[in-house]
C-alpha positions as CSV (number, residue, x, y, z in Angstrom):
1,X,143.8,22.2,-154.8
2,X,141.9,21.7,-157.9
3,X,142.7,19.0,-160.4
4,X,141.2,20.9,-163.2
5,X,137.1,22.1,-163.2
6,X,136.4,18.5,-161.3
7,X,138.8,18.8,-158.7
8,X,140.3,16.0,-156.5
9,X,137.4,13.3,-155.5
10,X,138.0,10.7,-152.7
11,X,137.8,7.5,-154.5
12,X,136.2,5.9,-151.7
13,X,133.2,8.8,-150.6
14,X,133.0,10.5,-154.2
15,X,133.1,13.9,-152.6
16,X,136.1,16.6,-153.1
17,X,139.0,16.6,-151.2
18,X,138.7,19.9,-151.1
19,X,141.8,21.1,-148.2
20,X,145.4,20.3,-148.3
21,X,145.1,19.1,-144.7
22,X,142.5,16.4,-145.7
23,X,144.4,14.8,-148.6
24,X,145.6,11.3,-148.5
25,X,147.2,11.7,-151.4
26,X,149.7,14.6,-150.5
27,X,150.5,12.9,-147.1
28,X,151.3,10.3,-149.1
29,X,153.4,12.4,-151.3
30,X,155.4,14.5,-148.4
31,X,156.3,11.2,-147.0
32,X,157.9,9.4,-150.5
33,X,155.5,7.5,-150.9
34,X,153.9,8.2,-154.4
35,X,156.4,9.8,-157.0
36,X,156.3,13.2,-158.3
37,X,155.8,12.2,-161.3
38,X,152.7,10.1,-161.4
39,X,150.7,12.8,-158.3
40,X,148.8,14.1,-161.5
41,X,147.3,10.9,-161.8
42,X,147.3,8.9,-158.2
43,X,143.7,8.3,-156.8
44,X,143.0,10.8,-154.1
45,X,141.3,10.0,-150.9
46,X,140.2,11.8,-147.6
47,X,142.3,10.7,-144.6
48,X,139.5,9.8,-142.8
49,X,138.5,7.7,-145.9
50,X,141.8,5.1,-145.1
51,X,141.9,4.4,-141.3
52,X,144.3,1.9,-141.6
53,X,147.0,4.7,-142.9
54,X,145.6,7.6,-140.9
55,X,144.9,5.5,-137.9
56,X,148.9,6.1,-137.5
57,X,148.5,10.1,-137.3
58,X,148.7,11.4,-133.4
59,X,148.3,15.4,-133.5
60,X,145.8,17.3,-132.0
61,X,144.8,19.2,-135.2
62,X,143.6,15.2,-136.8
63,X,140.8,13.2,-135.0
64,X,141.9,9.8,-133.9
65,X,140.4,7.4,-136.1
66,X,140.4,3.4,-134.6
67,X,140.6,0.5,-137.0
68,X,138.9,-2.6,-135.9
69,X,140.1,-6.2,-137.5
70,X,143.7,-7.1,-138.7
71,X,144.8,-4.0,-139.4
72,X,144.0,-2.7,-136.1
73,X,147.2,-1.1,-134.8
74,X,146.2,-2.0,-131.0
75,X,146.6,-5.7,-132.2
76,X,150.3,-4.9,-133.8
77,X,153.7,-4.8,-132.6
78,X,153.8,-2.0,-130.6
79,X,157.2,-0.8,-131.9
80,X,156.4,-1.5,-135.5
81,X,153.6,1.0,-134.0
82,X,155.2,3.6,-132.5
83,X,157.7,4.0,-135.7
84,X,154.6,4.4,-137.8
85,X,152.9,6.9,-135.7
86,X,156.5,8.8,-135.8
87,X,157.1,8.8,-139.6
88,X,153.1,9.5,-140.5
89,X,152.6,12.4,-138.0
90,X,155.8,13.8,-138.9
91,X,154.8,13.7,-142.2
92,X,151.4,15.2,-141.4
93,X,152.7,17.9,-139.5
94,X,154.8,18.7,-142.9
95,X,151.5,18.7,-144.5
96,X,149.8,21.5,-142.1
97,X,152.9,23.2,-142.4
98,X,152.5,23.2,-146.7
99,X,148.9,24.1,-146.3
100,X,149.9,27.0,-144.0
101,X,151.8,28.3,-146.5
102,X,155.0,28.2,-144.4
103,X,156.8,25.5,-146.8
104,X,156.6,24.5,-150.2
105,X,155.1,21.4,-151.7
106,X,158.0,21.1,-153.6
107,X,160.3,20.6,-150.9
108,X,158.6,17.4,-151.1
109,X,159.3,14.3,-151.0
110,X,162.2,14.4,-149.0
């Protein structure tokens, strides 16, 4: 995952996003949410670097991060919350699967 000799950088820590699993971006892709045709170009950014999006992600294979402040998802509607949780794990768990190798990226987004 290599966006030529500098690679992906978080725009929020400045260090590479160096696996699949880690990427923001590519979650964010999977899901629909950035179009194919601008990926080239998006910022990149670790999961862990934007809690309020990955705050939504419930899998044992990510570490739960908490959010404190408006965005907290403890202090939303709990079925706007449980919705999110479903679409962004299930988009996550497409993204393990893609860094597996056991489905293409281009599959995506669906």
């Amino acid at each position: 995952m290599a966006r030529c000799d500098e690679g992906y950088l978080c725009e929020v820590c400045g260090r590479e996003v160096d696996k699949l699993e880690e990427s923001d971006l590519y979650l964010r892709y999977i899901l629909g949410m950035v179009d194919p045709d601008v990926l080239h170009a998006a910022p990149e950014r670790h999961l862990s670097c934007n809690p309020s999006f990955s705050q939504y992600i419930v899998h044992t294979e990510f570490s739960p991060v908490e959010v404190t402040g408006d965005f907290d998802k403890r202090l939303l509607d709990p079925v706007f919350v449980a919705d999110r949780e479903a679409e962004i794990t299930s988009g996550y768990e497409r993204l393990l699967e893609v860094a597996r190798g056991e489905t293409s990226i281009f599959q995506y987004p669906q």
